[in-house]
C-alpha positions in Angstrom: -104.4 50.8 -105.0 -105.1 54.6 -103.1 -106.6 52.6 -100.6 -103.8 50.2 -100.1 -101.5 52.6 -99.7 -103.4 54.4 -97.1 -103.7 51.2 -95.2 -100.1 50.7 -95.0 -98.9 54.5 -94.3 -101.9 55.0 -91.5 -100.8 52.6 -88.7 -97.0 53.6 -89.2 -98.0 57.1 -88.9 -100.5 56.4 -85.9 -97.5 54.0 -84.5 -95.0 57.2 -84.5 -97.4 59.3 -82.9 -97.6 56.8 -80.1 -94.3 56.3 -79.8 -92.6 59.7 -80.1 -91.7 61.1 -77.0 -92.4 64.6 -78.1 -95.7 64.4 -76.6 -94.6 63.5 -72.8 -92.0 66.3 -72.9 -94.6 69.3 -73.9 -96.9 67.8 -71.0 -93.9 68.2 -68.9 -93.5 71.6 -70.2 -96.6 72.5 -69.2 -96.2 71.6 -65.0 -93.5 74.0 -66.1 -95.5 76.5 -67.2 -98.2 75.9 -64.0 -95.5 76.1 -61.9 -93.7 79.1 -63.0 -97.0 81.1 -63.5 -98.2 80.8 -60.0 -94.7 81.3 -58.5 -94.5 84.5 -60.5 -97.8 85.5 -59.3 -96.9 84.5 -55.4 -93.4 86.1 -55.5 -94.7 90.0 -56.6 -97.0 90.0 -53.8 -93.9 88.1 -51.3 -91.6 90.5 -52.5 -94.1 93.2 -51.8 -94.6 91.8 -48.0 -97.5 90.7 -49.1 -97.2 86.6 -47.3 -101.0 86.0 -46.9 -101.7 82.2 -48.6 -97.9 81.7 -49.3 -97.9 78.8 -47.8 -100.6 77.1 -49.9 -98.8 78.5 -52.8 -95.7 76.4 -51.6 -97.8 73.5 -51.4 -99.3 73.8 -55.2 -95.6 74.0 -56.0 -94.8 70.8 -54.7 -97.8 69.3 -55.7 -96.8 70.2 -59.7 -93.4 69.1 -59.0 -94.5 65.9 -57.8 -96.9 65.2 -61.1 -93.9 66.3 -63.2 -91.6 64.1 -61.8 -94.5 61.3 -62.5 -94.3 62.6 -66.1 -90.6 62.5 -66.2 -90.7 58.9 -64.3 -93.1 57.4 -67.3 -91.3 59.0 -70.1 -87.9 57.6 -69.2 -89.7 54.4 -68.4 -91.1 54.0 -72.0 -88.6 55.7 -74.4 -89.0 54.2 -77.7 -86.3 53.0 -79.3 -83.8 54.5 -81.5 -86.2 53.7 -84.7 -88.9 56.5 -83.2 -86.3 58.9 -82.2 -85.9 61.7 -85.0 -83.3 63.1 -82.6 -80.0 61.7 -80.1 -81.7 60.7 -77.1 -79.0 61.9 -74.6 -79.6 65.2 -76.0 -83.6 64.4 -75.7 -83.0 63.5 -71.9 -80.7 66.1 -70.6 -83.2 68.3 -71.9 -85.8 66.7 -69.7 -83.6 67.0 -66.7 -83.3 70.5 -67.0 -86.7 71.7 -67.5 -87.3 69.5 -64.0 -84.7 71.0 -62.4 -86.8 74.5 -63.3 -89.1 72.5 -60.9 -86.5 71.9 -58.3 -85.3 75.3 -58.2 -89.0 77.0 -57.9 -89.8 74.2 -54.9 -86.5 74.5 -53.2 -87.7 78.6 -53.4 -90.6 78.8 -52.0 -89.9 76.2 -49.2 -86.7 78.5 -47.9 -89.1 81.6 -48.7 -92.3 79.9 -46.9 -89.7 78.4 -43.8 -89.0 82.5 -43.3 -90.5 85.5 -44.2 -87.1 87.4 -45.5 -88.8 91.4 -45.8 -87.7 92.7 -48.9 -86.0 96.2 -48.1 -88.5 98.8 -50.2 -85.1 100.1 -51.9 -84.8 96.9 -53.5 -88.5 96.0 -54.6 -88.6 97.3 -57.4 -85.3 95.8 -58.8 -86.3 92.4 -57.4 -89.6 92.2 -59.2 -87.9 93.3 -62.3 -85.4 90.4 -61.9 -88.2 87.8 -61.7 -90.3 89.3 -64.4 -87.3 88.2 -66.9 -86.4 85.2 -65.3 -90.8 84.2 -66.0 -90.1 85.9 -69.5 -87.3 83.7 -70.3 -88.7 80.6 -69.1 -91.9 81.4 -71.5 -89.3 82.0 -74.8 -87.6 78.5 -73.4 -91.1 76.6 -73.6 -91.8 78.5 -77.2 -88.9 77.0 -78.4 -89.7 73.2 -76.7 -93.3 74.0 -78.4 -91.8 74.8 -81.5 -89.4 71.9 -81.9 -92.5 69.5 -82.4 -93.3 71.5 -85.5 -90.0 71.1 -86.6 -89.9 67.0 -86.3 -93.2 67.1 -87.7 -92.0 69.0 -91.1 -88.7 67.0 -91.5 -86.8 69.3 -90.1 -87.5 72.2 -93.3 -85.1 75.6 -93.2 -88.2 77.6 -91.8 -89.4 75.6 -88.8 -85.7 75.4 -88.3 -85.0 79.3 -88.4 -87.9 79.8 -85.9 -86.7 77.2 -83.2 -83.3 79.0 -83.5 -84.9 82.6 -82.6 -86.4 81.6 -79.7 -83.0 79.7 -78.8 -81.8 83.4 -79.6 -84.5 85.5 -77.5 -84.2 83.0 -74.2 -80.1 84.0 -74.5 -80.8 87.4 -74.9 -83.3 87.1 -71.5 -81.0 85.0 -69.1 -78.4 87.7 -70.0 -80.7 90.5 -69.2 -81.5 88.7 -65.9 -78.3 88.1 -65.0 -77.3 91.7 -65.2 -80.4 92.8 -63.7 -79.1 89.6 -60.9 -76.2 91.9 -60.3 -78.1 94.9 -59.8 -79.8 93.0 -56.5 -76.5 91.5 -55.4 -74.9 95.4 -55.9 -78.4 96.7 -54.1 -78.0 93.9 -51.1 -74.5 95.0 -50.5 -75.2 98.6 -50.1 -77.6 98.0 -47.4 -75.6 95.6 -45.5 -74.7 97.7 -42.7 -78.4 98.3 -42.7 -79.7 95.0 -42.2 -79.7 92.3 -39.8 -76.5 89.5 -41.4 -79.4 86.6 -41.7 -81.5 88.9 -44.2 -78.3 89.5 -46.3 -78.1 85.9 -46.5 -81.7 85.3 -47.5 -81.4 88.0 -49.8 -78.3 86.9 -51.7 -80.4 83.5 -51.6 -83.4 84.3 -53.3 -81.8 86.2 -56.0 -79.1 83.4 -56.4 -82.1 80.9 -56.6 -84.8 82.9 -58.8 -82.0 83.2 -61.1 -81.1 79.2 -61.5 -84.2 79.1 -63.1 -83.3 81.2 -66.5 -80.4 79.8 -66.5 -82.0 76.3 -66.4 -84.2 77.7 -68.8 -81.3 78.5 -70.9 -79.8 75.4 -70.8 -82.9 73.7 -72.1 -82.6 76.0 -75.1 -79.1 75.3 -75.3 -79.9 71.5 -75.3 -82.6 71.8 -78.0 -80.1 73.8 -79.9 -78.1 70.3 -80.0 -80.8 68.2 -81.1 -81.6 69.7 -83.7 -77.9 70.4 -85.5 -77.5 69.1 -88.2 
């Protein structure tokens, strides 16, 4: 009888696994996670003056983009059906569409930064590399929390896996705010120097830290989206 029931309870397992979309979405997450990495890495040294290979690095960008949207493309193409969805699939897919649009922002980025070399005053360094080290920081809690809500299909949804999705929801709030204050120390610091600097490189200024931060707030809206699938 052990044996029957194994033969029954393997293939519908095995069929869920093939079927949930789960999978497709953390591959996405990670050309999130390549993406976000190397911009970090390529902005410090832009933002430093440092321009030397940026234009590769705008290339690589693009290049992720473009197998993310391939990812997105197939998953939306194959979404199983209702009976292999353990949550709303609206919810499921605006998620998706904002962790691509993390993807848009960072390309859209590095084109404008690549199209012209925008010098970062050395008053305002310091203060922009702080900005885009928790903007990285709160895309990184967003993808622990898209990690995290595969353990918590996988358990049933049980209080604990629960209680841990929700602190990382918490922690990539508590960043995006923390970037957006830090957003306003730029746009404060940009304004200062005004009379200082040539009107295009106040508007390239205001640009990049207007477009660095779309991406924690995309970030937080993936949170925010996880947050709905998995009320209850």
């Amino acid at each position: 009888m052990v044996g029957k029931k194994d033969h029954f309870r393997v293939p519908v397992a095995d069929t869920f696994r093939r079927k949930s979309p789960f999978g497709q979405l953390l591959k996405h997450m990670e050309k999130v996670r390549e993406c976000t990495e190397i911009l970090g890495e390529g902005l410090i040294k832009y933002y430093n003056g440092n321009y030397k290979g940026f234009s590769d690095l705008a290339k690589k960008v693009s290049e992720i983009e473009h197998e993310a949207d391939m990812i997105k493309r197939n998953l939306r193409n194959h979404l199983p059906t209702s009976l292999f969805m353990p949550v709303d699939k609206g919810k499921f897919m605006w998620a998706l569409r904002e962790q691509d649009k993390i993807l848009d922002h960072a390309e859209n980025l590095v084109k404008m930064l690549d199209m012209r070399h925008t010098k970062i005053p050395k008053e305002l360094q310091e203060v922009f590399i702080s900005h885009l080290k928790l903007v990285m920081k709160t895309v990184d809690a967003m993808q622990d929390a898209v990690r995290n809500i595969r353990d918590l299909i996988e358990t049933s949804f049980v209080k604990r896996e629960r209680e841990q999705t929700k602190k990382y929801i918490y922690k990539v709030h508590e960043l995006e705010w923390k970037a957006d204050q830090k957003k306003y120390e730029m746009t404060q610091g940009i304004y200062n120097l005004e009379k200082k600097l040539d009107p295009m490189d106040v508007y390239h200024l205001l640009k990049i830290a207007d477009w660095a931060d779309d991406i924690a707030d995309h970030a937080e809206n993936v949170a925010d989206w996880i947050r709905a699938m998995i009320a209850k």
